[in-house]
MOPAC internal coordinates of N, CA, C and O (Angstrom, degrees):
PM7 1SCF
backbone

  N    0.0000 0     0.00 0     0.00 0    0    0    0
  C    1.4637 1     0.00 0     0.00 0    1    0    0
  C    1.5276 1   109.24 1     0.00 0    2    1    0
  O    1.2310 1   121.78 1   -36.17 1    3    2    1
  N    0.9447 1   114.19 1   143.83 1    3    2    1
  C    1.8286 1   124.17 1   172.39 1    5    3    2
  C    1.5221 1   103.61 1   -90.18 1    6    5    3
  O    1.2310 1   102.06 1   -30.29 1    7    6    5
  N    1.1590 1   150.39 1   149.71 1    7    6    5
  C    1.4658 1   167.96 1   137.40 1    9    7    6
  C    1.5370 1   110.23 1   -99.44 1   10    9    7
  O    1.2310 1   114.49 1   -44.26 1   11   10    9
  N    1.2329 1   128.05 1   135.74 1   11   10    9
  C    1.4881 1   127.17 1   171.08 1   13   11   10
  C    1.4778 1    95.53 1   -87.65 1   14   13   11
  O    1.2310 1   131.15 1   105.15 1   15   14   13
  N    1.5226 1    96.08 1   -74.85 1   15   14   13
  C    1.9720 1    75.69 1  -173.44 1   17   15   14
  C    1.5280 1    89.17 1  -131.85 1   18   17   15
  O    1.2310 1   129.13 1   -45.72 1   19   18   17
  N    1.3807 1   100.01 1   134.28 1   19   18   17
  C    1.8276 1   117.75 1  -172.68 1   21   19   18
  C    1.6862 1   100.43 1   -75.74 1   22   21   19
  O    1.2310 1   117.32 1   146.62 1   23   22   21
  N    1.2553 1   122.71 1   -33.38 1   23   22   21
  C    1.5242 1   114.06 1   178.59 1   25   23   22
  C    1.5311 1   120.88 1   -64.83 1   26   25   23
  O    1.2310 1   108.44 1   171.46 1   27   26   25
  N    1.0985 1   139.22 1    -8.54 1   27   26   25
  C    1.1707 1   152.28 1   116.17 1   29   27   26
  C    1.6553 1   150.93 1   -48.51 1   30   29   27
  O    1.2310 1   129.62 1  -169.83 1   31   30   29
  N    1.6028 1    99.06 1    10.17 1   31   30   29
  C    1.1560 1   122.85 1  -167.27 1   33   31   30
  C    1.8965 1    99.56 1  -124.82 1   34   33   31
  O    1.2310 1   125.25 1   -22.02 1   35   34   33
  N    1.3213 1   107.52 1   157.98 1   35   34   33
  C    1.4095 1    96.98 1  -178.94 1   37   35   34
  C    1.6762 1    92.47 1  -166.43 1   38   37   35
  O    1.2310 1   119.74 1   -71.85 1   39   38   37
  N    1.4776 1   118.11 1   108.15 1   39   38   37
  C    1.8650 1   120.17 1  -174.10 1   41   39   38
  C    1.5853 1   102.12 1  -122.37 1   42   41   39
  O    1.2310 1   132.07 1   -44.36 1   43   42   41
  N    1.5582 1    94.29 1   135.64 1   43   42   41
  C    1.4849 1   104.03 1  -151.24 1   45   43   42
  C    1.8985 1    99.58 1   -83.58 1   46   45   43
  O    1.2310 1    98.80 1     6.19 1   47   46   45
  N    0.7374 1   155.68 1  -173.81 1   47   46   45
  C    1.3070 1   162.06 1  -146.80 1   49   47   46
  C    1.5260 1   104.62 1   -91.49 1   50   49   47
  O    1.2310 1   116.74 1   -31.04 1   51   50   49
  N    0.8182 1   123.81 1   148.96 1   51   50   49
  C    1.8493 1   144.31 1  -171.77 1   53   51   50
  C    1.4299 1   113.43 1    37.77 1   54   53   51
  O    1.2310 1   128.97 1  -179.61 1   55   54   53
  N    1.4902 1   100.32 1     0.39 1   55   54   53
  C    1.6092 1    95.87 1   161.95 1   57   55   54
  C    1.6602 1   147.47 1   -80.21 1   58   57   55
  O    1.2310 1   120.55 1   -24.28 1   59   58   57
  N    1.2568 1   116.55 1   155.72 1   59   58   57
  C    1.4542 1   125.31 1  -141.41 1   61   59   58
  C    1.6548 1   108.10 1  -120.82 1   62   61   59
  O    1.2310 1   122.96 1   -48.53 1   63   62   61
  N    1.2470 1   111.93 1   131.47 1   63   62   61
  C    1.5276 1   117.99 1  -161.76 1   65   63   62
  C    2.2487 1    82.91 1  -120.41 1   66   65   63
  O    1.2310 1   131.08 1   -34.92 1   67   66   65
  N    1.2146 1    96.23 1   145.08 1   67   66   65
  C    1.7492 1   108.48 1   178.36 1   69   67   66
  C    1.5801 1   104.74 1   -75.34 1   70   69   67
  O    1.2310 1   137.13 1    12.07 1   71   70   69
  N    1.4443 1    84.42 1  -167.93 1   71   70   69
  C    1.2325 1    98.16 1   177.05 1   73   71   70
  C    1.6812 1   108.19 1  -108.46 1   74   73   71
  O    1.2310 1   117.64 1   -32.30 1   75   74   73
  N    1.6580 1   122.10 1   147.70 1   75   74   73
  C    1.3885 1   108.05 1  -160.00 1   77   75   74
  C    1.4865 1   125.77 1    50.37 1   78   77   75
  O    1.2310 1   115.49 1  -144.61 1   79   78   77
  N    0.9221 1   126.16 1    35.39 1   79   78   77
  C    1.7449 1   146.97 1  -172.90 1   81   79   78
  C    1.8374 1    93.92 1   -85.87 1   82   81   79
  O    1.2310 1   114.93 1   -37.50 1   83   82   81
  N    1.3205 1   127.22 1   142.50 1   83   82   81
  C    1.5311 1   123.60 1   163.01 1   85   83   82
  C    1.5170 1    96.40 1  -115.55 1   86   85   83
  O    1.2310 1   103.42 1   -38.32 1   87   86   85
  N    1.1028 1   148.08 1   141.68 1   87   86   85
  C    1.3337 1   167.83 1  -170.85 1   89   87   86
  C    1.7401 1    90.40 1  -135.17 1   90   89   87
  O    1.2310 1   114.36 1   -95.52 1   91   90   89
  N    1.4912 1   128.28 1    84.48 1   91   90   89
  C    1.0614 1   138.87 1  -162.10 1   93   91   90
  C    2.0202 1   110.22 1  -101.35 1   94   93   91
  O    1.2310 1   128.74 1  -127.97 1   95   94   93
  N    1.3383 1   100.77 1    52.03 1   95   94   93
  C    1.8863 1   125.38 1  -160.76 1   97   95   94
  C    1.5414 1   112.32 1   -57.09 1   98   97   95
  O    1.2310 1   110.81 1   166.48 1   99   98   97
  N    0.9453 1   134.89 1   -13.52 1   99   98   97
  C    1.5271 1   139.78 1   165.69 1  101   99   98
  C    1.5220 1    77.88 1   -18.50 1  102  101   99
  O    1.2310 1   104.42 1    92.68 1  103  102  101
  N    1.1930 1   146.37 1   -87.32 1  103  102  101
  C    1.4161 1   116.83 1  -153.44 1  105  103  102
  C    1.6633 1   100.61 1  -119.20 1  106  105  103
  O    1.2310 1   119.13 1    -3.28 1  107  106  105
  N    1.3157 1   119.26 1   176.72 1  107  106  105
  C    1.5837 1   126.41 1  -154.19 1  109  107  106
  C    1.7491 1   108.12 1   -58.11 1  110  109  107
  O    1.2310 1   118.94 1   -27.78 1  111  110  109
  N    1.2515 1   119.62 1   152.22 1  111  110  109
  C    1.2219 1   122.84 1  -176.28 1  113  111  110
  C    1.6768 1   100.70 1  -139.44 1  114  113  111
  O    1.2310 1   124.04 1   -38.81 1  115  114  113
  N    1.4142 1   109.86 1   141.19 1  115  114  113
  C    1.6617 1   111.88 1  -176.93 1  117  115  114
  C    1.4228 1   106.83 1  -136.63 1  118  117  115
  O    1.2310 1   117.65 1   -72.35 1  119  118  117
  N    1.3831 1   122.07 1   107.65 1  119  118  117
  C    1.3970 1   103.49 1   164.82 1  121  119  118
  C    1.3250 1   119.71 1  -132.37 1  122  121  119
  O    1.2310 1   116.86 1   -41.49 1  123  122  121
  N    1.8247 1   123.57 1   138.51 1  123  122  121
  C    1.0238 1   121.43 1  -140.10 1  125  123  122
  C    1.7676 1    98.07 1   -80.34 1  126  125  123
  O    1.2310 1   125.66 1     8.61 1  127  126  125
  N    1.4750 1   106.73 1  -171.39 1  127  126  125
  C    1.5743 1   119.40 1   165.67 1  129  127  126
  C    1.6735 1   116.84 1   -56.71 1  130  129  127
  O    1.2310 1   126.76 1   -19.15 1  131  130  129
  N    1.0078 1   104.61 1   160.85 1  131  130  129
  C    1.5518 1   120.86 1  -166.50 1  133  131  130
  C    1.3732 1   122.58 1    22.63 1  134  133  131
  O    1.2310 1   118.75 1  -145.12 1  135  134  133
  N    1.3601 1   119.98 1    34.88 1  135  134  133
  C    1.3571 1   123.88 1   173.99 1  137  135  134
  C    1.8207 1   102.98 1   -92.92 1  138  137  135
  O    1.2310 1   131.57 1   -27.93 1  139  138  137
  N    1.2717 1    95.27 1   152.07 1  139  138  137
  C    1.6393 1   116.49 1   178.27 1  141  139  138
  C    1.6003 1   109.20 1  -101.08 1  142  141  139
  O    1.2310 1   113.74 1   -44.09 1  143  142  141
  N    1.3692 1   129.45 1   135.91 1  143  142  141
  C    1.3344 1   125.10 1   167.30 1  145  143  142
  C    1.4312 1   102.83 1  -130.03 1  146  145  143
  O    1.2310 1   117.29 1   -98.31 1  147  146  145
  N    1.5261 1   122.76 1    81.69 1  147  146  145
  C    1.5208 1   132.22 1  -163.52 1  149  147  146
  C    1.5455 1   104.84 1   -73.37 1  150  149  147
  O    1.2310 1   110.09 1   -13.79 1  151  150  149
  N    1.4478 1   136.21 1   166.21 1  151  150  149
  C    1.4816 1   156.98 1   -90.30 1  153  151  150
  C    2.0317 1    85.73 1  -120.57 1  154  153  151
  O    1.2310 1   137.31 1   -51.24 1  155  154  153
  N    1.2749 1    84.07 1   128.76 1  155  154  153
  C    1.4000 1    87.81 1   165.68 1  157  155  154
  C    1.7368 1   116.77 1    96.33 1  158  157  155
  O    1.2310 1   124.60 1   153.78 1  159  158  157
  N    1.5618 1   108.78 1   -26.22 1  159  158  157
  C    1.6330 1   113.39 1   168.89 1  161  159  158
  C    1.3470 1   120.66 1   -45.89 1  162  161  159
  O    1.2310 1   129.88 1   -20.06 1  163  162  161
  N    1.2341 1    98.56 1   159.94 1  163  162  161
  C    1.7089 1    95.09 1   171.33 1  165  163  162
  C    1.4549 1    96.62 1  -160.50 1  166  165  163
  O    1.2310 1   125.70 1   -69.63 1  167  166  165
  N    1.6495 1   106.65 1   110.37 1  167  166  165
  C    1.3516 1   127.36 1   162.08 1  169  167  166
  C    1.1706 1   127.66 1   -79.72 1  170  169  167
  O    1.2310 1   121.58 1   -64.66 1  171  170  169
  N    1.1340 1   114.58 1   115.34 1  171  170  169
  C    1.7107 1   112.00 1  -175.73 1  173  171  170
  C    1.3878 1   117.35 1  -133.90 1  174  173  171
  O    1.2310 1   119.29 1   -42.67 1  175  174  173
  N    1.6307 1   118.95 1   137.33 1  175  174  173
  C    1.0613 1   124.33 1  -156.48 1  177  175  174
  C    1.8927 1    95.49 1  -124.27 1  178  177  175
  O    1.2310 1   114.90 1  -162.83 1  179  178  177
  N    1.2002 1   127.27 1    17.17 1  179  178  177
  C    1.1898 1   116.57 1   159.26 1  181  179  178
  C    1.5698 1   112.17 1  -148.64 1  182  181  179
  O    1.2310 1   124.92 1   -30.30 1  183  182  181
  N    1.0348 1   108.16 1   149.70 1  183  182  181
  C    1.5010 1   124.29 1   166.19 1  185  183  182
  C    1.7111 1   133.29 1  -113.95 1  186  185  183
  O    1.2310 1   109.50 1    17.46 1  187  186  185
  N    1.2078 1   137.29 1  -162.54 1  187  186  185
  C    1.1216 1   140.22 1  -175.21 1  189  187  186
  C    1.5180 1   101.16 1  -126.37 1  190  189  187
  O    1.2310 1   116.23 1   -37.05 1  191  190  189
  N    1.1445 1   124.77 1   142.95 1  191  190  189
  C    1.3986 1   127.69 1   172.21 1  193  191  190
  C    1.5850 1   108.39 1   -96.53 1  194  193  191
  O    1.2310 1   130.62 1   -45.23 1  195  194  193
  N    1.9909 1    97.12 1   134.77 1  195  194  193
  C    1.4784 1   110.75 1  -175.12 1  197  195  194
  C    1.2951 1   107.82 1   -66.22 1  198  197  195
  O    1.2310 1   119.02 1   147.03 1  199  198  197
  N    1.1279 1   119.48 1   -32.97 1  199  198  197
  C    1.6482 1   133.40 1  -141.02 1  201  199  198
  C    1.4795 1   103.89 1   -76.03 1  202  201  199
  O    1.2310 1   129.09 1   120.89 1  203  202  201
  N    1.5323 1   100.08 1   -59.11 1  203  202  201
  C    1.4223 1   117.29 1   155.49 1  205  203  202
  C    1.3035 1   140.94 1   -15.34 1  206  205  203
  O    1.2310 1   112.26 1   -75.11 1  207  206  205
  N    1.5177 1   132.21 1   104.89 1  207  206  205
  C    1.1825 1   143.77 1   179.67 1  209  207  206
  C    1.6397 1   107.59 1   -39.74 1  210  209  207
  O    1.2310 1   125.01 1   131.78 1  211  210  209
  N    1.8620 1   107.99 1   -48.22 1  211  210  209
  C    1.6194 1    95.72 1  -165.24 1  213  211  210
  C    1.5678 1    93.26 1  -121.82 1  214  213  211
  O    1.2310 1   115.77 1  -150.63 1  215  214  213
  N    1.2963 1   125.64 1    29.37 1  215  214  213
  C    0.8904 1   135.11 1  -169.42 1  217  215  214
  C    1.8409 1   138.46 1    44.49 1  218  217  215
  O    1.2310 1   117.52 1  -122.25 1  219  218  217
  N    0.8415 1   122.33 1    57.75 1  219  218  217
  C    1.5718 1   149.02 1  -139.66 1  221  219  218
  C    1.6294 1    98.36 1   -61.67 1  222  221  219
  O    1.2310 1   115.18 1   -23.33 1  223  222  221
  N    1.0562 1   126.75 1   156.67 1  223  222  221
  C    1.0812 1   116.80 1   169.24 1  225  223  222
  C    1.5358 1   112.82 1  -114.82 1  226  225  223
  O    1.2310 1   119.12 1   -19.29 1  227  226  225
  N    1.5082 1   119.29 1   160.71 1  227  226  225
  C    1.2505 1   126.62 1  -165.23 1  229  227  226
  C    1.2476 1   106.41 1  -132.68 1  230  229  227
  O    1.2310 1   123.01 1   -10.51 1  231  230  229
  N    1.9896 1   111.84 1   169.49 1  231  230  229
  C    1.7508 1    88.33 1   151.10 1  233  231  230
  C    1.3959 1    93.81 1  -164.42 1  234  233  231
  O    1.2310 1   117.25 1     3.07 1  235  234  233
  N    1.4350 1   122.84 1  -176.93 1  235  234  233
  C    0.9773 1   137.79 1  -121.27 1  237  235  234
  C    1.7632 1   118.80 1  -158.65 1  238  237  235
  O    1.2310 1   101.34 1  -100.14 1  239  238  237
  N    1.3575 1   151.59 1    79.86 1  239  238  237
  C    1.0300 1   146.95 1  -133.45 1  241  239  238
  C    1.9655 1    91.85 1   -84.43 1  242  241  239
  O    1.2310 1   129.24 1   -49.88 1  243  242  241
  N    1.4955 1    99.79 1   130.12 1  243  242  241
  C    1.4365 1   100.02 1   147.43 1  245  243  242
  C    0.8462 1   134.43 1  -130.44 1  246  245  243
  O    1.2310 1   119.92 1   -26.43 1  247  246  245
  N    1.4670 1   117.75 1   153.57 1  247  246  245
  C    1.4184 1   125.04 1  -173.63 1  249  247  246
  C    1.7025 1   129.33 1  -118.29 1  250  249  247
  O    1.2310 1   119.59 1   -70.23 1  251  250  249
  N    1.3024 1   118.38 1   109.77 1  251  250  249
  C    1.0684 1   115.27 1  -173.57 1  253  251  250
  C    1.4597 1   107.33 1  -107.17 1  254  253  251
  O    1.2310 1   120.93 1   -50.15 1  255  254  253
  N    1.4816 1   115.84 1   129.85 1  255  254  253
  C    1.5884 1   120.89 1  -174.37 1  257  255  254
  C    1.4603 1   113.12 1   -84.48 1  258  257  255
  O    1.2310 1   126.11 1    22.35 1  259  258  257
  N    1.1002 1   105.86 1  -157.65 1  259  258  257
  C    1.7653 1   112.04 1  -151.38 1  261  259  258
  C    1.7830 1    93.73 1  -103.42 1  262  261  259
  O    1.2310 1   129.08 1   -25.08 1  263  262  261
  N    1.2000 1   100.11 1   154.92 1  263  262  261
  C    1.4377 1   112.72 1   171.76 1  265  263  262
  C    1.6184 1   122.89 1    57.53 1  266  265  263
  O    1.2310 1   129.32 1  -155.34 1  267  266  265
  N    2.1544 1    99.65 1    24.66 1  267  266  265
  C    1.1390 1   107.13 1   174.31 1  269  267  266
  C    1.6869 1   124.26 1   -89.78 1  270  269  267
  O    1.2310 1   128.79 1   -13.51 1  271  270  269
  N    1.3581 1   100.66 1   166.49 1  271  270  269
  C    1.6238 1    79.56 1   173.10 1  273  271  270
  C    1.5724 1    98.75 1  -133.79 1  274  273  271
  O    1.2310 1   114.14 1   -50.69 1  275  274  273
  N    1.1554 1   128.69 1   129.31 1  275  274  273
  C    1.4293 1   133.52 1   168.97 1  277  275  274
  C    1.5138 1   111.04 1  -101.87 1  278  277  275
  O    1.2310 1   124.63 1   -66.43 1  279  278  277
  N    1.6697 1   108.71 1   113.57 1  279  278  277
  C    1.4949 1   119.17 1   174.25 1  281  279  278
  C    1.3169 1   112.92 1   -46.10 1  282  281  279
  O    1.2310 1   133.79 1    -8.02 1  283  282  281
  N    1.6905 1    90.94 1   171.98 1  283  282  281
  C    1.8760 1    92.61 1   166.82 1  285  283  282
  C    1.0355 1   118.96 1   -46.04 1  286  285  283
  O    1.2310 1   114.15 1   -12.73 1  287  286  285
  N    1.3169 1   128.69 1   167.27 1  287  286  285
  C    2.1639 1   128.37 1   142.99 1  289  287  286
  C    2.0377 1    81.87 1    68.42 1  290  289  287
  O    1.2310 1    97.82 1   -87.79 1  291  290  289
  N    0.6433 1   157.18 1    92.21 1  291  290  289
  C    1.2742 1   140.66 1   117.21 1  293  291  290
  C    1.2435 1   139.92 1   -99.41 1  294  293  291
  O    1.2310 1   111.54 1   -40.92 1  295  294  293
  N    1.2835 1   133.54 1   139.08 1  295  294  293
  C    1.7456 1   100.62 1  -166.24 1  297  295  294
  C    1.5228 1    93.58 1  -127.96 1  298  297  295
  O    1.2310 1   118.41 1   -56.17 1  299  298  297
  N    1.5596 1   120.63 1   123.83 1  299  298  297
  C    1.9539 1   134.00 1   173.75 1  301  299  298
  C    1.5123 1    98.33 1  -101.90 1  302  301  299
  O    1.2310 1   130.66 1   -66.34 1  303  302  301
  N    1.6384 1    97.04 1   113.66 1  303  302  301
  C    1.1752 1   112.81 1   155.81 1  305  303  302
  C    1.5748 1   132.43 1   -62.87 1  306  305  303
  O    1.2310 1   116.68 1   -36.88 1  307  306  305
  N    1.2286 1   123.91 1   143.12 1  307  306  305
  C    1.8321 1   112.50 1   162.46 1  309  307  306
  C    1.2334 1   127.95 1   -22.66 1  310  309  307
  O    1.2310 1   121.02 1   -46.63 1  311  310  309
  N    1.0075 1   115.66 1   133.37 1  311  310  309
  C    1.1354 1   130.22 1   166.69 1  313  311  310
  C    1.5075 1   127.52 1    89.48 1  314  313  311
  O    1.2310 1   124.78 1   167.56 1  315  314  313
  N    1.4018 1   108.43 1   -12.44 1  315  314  313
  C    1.7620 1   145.16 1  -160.42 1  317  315  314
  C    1.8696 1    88.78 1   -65.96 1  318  317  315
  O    1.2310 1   124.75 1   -25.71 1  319  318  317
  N    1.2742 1   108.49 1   154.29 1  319  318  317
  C    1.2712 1   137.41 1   176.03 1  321  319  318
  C    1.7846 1   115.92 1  -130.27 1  322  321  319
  O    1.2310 1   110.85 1   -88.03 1  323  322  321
  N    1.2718 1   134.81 1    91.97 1  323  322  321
  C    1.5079 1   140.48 1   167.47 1  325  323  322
  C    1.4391 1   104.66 1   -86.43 1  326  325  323
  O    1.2310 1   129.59 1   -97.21 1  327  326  325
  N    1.3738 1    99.12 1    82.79 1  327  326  325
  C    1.7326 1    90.11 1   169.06 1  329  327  326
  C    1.2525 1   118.43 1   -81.30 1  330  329  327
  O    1.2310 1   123.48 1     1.24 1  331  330  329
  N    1.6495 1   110.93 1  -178.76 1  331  330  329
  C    1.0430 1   143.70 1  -160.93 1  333  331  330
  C    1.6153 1   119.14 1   -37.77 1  334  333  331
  O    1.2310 1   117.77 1   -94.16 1  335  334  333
  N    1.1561 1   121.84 1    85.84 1  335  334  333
  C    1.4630 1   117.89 1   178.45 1  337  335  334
  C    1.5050 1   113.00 1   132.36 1  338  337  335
  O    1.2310 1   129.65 1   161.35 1  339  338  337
  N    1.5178 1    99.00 1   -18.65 1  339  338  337
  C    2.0793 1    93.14 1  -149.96 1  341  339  338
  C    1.4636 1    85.49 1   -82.51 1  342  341  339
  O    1.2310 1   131.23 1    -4.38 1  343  342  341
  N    1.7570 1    95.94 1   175.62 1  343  342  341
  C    1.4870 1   124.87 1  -175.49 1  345  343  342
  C    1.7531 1   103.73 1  -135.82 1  346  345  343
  O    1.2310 1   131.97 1   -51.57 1  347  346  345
  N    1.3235 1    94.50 1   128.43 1  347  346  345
  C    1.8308 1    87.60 1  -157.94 1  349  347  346
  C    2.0385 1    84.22 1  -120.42 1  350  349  347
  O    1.2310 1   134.67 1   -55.53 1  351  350  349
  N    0.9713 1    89.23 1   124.47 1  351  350  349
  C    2.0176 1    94.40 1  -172.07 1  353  351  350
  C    0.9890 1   131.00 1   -81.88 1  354  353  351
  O    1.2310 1   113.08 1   -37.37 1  355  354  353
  N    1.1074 1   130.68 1   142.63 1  355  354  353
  C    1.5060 1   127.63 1  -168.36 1  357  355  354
  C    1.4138 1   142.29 1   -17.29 1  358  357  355
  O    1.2310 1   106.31 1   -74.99 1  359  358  357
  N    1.2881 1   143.04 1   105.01 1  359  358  357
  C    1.5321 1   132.63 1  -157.70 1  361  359  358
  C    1.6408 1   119.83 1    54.19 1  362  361  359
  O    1.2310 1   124.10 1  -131.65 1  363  362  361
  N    1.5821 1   109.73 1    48.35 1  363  362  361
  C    1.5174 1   119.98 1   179.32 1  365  363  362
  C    1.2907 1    78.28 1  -111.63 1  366  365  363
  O    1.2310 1   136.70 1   -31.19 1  367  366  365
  N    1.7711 1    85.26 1   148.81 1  367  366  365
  C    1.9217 1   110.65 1   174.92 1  369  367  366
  C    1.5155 1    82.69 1  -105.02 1  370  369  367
  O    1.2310 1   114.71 1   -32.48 1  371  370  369
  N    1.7352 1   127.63 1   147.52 1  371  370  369
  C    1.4135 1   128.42 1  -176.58 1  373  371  370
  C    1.6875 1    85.03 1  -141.95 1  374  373  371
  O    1.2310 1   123.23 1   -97.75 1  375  374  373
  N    1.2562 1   111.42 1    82.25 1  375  374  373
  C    1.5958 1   125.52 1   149.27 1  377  375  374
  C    1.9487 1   121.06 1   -62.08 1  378  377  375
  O    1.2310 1   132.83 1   162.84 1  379  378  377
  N    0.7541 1    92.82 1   -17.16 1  379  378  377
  C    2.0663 1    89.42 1   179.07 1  381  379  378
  C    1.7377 1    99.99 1  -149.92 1  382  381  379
  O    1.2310 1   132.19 1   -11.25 1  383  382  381
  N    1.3010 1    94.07 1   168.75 1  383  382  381
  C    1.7817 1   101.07 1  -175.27 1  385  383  382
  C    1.4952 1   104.12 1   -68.94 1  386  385  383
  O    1.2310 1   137.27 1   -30.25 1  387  386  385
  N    1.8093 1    84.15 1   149.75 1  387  386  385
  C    1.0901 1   107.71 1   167.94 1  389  387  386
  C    1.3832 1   131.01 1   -89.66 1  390  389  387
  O    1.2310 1    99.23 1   -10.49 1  391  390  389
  N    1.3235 1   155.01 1   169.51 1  391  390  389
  C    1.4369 1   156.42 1  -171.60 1  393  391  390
  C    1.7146 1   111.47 1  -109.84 1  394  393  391
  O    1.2310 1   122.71 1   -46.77 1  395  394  393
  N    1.2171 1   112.41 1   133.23 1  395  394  393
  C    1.0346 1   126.43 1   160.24 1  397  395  394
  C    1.9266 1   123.01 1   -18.03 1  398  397  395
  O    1.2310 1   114.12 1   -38.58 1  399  398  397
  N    1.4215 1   128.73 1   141.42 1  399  398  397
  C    1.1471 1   111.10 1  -164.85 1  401  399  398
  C    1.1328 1   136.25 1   -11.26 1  402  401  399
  O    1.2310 1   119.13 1   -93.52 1  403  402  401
  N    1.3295 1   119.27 1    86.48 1  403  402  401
  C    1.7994 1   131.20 1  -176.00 1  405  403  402
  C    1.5818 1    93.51 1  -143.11 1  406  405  403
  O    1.2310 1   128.02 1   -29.81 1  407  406  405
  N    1.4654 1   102.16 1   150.19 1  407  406  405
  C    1.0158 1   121.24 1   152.27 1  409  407  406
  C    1.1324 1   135.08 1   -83.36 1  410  409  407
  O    1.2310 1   113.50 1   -56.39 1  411  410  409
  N    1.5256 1   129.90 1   123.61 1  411  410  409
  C    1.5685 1   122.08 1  -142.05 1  413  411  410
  C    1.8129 1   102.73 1  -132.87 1  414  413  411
  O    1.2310 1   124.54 1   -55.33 1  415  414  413
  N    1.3312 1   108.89 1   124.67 1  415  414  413
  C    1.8897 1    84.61 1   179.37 1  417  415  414
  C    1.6543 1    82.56 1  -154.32 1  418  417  415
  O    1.2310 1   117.54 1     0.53 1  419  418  417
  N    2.0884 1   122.29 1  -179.47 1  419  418  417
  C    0.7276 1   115.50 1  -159.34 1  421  419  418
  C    1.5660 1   137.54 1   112.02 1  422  421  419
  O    1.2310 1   119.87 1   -60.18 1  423  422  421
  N    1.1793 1   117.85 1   119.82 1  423  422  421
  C    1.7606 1   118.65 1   164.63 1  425  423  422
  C    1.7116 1   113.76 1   -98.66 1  426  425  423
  O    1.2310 1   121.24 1   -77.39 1  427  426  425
  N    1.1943 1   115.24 1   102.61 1  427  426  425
  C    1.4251 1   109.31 1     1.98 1  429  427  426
  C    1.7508 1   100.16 1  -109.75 1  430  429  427
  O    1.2310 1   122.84 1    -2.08 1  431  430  429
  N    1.5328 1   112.17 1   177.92 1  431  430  429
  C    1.7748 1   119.55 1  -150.92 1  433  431  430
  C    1.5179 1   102.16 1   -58.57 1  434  433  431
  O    1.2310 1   102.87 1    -8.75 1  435  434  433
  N    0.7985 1   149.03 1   171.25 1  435  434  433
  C    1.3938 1   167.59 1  -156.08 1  437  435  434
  C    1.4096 1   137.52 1   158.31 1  438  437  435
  O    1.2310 1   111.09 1   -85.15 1  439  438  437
  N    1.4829 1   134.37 1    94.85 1  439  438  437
  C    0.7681 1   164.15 1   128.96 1  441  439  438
  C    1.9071 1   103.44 1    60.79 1  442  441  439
  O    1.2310 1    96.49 1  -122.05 1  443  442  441
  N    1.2604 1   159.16 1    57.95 1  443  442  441
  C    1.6615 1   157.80 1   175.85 1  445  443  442
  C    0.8020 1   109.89 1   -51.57 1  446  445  443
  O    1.2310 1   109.90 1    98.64 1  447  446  445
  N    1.3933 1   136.56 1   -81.36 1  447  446  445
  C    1.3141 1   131.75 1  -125.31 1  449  447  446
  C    1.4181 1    89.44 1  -160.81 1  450  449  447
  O    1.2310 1   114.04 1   -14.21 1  451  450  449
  N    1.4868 1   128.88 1   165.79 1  451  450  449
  C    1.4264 1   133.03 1   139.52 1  453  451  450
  C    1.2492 1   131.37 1   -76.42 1  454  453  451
  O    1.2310 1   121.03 1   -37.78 1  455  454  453
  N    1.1313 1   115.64 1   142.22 1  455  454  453
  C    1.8738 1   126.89 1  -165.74 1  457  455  454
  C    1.2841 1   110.89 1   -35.57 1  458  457  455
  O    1.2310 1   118.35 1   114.97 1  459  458  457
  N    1.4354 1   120.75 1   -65.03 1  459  458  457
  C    1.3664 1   149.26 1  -167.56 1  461  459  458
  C    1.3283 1   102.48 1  -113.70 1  462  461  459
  O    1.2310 1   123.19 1   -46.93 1  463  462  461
  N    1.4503 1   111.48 1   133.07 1  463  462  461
  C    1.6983 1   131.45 1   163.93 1  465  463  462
  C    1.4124 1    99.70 1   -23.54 1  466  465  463
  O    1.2310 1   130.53 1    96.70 1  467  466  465
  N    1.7418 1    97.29 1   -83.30 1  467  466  465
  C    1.9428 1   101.27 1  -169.13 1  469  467  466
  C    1.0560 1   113.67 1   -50.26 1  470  469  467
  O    1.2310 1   103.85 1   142.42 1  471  470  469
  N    1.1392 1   147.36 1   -37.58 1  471  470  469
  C    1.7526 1   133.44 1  -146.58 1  473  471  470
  C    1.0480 1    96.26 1    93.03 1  474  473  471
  O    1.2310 1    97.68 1   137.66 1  475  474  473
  N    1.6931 1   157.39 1   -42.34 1  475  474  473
  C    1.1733 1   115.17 1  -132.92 1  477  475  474
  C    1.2253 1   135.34 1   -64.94 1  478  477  475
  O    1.2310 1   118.32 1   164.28 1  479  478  477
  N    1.2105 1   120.81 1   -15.72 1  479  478  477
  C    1.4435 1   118.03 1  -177.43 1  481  479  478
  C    1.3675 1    96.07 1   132.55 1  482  481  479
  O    1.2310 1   123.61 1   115.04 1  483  482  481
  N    1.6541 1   110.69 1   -64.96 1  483  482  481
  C    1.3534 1   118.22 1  -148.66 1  485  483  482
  C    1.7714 1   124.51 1   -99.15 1  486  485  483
  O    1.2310 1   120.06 1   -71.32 1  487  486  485
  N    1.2406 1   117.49 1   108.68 1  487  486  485
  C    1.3172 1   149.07 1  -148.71 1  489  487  486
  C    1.4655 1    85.89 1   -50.40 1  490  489  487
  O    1.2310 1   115.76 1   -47.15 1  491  490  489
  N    1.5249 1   125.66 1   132.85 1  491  490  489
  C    1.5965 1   124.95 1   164.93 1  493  491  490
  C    1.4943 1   109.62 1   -65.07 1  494  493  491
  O    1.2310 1   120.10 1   180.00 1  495  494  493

């Protein structure tokens, strides 16, 4: 995995970063316990501004919650929120937050199905 700058990074307990992973930290990055961020993602927490004459750069805190799993190839924009539970699928671009246990895939990702049959919330 690449890290820009690890002091800006914060991975919650038994969780797992891929292989070829970019952790793109110019601005804060959070990801909770037992979440997966599988081979090839690239999280990024800053961008360049359009608006901008010399194009400035910015950034953007993200937060990824606990007990997520991010497919291969995925790419999290600034500012983005993957809460608690979801599964975002292989080669999805995830421009805005995600929802609580759902299954999420897509350019850009959007919201399918729920994680689990029941609803309950709580991950087997």
């Amino acid at each position: 995995a690449t890290i820009t700058y690890p002091w800006k990074l914060v991975i919650g307990d038994y969780s797992w970063i891929g292989d070829e992973v970019t952790l793109y930290t110019l601005g804060e990055l959070e990801i909770g316990a037992h979440s997966v961020i599988s081979q090839k993602s690239y999280i990024c927490t800053a961008s360049h501004d359009m608006a901008s004459a010399t194009f400035e750069i910015f950034d953007h805190k993200v937060t990824i919650g606990s007990r997520v799993w991010i497919a291969a190839d995925v790419f999290v924009a600034p500012g983005v929120t993957v809460a608690d539970g979801c599964v975002v699928g292989a080669r999805s671009s995830v421009f805005g937050n995600l929802p609580p246990m759902m299954v999420c895939y897509g350019y850009p990702a959007i919201p399918v199905r729920p994680r689990l049959p029941n609803e309950s919330g709580v991950p087997v």
